[in-house]
C-alpha positions in Angstrom: -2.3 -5.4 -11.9 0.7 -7.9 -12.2 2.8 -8.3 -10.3 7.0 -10.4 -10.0 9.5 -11.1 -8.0 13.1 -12.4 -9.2 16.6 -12.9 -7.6 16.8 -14.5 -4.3 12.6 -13.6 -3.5 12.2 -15.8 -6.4 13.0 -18.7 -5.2 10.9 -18.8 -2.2 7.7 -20.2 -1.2 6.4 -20.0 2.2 3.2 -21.0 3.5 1.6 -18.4 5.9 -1.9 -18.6 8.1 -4.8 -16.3 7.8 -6.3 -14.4 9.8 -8.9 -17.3 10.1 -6.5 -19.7 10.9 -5.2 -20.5 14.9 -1.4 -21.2 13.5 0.4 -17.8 12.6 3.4 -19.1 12.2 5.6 -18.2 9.0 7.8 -21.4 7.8 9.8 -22.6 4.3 7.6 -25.3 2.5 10.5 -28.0 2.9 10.7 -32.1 2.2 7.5 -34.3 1.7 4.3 -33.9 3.6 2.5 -36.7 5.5 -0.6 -38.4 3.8 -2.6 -35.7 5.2 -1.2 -33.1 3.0 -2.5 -34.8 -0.2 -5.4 -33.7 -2.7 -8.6 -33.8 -0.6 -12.2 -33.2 -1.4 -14.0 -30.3 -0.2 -17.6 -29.9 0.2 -19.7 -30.2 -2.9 -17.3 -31.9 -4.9 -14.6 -29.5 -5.2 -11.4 -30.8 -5.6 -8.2 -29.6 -3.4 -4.7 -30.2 -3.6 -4.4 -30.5 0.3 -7.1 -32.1 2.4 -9.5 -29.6 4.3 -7.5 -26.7 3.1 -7.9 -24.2 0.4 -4.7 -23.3 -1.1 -4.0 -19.7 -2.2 -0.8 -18.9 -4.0 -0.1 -14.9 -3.8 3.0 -12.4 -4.0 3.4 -10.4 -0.7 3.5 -7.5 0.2 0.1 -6.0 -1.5 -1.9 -4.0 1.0 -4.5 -3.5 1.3 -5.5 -7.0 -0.5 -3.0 -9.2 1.3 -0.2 -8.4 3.6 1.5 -9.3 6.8 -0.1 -8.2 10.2 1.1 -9.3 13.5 1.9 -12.9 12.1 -1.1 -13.3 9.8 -1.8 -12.5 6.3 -5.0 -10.1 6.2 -6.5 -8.0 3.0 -9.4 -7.6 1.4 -8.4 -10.5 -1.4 -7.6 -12.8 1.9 -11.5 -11.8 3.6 -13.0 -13.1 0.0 -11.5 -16.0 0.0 -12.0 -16.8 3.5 -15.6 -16.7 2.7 -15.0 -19.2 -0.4 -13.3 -21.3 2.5 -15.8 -21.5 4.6 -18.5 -22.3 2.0 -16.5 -25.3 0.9 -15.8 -26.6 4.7 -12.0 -25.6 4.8 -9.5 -23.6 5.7 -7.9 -20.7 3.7 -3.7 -21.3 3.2 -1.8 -18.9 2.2 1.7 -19.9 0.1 4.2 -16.6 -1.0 5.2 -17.5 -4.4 7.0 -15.4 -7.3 4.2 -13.6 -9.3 5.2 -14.3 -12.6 4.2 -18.4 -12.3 0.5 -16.8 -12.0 0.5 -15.1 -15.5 1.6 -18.8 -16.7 -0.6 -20.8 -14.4 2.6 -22.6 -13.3 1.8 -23.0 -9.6 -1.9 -23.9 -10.1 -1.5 -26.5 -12.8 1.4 -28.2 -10.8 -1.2 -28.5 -8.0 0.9 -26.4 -5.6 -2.0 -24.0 -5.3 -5.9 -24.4 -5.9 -6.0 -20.5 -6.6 -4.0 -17.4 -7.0 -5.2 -14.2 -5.2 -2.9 -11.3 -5.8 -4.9 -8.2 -6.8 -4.6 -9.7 -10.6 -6.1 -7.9 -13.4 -8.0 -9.9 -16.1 -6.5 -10.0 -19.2 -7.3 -11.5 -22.4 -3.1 -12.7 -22.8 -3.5 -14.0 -19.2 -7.0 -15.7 -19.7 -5.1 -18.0 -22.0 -3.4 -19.9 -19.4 -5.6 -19.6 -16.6 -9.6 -19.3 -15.7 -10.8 -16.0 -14.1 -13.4 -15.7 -11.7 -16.2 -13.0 -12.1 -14.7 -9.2 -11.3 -14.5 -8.5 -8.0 -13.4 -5.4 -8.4 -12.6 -2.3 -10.2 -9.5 -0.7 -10.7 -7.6 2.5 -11.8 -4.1 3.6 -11.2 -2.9 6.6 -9.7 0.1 9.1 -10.2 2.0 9.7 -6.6 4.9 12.1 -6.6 7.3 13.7 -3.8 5.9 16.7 -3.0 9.0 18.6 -3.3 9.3 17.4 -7.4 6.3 19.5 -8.1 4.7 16.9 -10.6 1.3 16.7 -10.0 0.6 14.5 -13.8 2.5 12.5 -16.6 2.7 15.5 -18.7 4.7 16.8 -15.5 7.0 14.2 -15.7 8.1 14.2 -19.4 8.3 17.8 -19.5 10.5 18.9 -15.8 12.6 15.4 -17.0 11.7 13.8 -13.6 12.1 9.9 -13.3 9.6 7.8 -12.8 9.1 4.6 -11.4 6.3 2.0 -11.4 6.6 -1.9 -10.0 7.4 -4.3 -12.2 6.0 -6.6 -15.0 2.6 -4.7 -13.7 -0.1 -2.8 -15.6 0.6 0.2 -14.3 4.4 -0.1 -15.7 2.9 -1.6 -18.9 0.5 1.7 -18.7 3.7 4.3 -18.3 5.9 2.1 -21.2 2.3 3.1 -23.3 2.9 6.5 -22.9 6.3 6.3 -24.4 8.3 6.5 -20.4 10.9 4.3 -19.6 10.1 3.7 -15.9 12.1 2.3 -13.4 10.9 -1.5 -12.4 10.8 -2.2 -8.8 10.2 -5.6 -7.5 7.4 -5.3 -5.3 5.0 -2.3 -3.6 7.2 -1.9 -0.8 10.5 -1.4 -3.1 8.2 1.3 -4.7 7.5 3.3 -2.1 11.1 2.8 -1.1 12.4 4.5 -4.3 10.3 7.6 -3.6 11.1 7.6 -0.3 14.9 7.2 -1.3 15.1 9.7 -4.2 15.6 7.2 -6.4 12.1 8.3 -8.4 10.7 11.9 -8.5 6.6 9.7 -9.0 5.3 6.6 -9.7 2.4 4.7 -11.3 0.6 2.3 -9.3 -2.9 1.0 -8.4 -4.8 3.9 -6.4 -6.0 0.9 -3.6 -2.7 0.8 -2.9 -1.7 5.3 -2.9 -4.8 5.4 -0.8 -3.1 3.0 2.0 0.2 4.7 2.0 -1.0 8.2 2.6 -3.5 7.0 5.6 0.2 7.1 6.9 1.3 11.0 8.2 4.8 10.5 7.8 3.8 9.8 3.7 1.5 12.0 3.6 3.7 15.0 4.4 6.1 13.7 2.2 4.1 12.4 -0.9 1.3 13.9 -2.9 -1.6 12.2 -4.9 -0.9 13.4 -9.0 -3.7 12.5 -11.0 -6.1 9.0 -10.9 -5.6 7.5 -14.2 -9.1 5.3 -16.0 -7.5 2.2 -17.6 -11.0 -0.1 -16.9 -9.1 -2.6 -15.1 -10.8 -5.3 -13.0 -9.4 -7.8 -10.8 -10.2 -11.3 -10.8 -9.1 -14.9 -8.6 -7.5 -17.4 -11.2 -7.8 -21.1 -11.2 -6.3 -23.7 -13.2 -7.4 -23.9 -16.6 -11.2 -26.3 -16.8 -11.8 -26.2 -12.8 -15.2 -25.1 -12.8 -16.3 -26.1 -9.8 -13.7 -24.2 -8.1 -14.5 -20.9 -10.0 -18.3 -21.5 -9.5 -17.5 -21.7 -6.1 -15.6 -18.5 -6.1 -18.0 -17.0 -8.3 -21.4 -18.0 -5.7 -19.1 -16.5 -2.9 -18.3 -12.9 -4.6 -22.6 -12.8 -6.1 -23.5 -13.6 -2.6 -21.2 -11.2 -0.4 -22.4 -8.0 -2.8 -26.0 -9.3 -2.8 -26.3 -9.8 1.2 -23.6 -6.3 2.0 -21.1 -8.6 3.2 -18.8 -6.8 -0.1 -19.4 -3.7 1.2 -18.2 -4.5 4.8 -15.0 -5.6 3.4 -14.3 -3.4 1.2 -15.2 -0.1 3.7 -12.8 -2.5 6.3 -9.9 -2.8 3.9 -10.0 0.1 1.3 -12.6 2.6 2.0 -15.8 3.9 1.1 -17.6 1.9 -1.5 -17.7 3.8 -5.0 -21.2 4.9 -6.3 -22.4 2.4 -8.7 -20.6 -0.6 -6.6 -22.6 -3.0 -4.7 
């Protein structure tokens, strides 16, 4: 998926700590930095743009891949990439930044980040500005609708005249616009589930990690019901500025390795569920 922020969330950037990391603490990224925060080496030659960290840009909230918990930023995207931090002898830092720089590699190429993690989907429009890691994992999208609204599929939804919603500048709104809807574009997960909630949408497309995670809550489950999964043979992928090889081949060894050793499956059962058949 895609995902943007604009307005007033737009123009922040905050650097958050992982659940690796001793210092929870959520501050604005303000001013000039000391020496110490300048581009660094980290183990095997891999260049950083702050010494012995590994910065991530990504867009919060996006459970279950990275969110806020008790002052940290968790997720299944954050565990993979703490593993990638520890191969290369650093820690993991996480910055909140506006989505949209990470279809444009803005972020990463004006060495603000050294990656962006954000439950992105590889595309061949977005490969032109940035360099993807090997899939790490496979997605599909999922039709969610208030129980009381009856729709249980799209067809649902054009023919009862029901509105539908999806979050913006995303696949799954690109997938709906497809199918000749005019959805209405929230900002981020959170503002989706929101407009259900609210009445402002009747259903909504969006990825079925992230359906899964909302009904594990009672309160949405007796509210919301699961439509149909939609196949669009997505796959999401870590991007890194445009010729850093060593950076994706170090992302790359740490994905082969985790699904080769069960370390993938761990995660993945910890953050989203049971593995799929045909996943290692």
């Amino acid at each position: 998926m895609s995902r943007t922020a604009n307005g007033h969330r737009a123009r922040r950037i905050r650097t958050l700590a992982t659940a690796g990391v001793a210092a929870a603490g959520l501050f604005l990224v303000a001013g000039c930095g000391s020496d110490d925060d300048g581009p660094g080496e980290a183990a095997g030659g891999v260049p950083v743009v702050k010494k012995g960290k590994l910065t991530t840009c990504t867009h919060l909230p996006y459970p279950p891949f990275q969110f806020e918990q008790s002052g940290k930023v968790v997720g299944f995207d954050v565990a993979l990439i703490d593993i990638v931090a520890k191969n290369l002898k650093v820690e993991q830092e996480i910055r909140d930044t506006p989505f949209e720089n990470f279809k444009t590699g803005a972020f990463l190429n004006s060495g603000e980040c050294d990656l962006a993690a954000a439950g992105m989907t590889i595309t061949d429009e977005r490969k032109k500005n940035v360099d993807f890691s090997v899939p790490y994992f496979d997605a599909t999208q999922a039709l969610l609708a208030t129980k009381k609204s009856g729709v249980k599929s799209l067809a649902d939804v054009k023919s009862m005249k029901k509105k539908l919603g999806a979050q913006a500048e995303t696949t799954g709104e690109s997938y709906a616009t497809g199918q000749g809807f005019d959805p209405v574009a929230f900002e981020s997960s959170d503002a989706v589930l929101n407009g259900l909630r609210t009445g402002q949408v009747d259903a909504v497309v969006i990825d079925y990690p992230v359906v899964q995670g909302w009904l594990k809550d009672k309160a949405n489950a007796d509210q919301f019901a699961l439509g149909q999964n939609i196949e669009t043979g997505e796959q999401y992928g870590f991007s890194v500025k445009k010729g850093n090889e060593k950076l994706r081949a170090a992302i790359d060894k740490a994905i082969k390795d985790a699904k080769a050793d069960g370390t993938y499956k761990k995660l993945y059962e910890q953050w989203i569920g049971p593995l799929p058949k045909g996943q290692s």
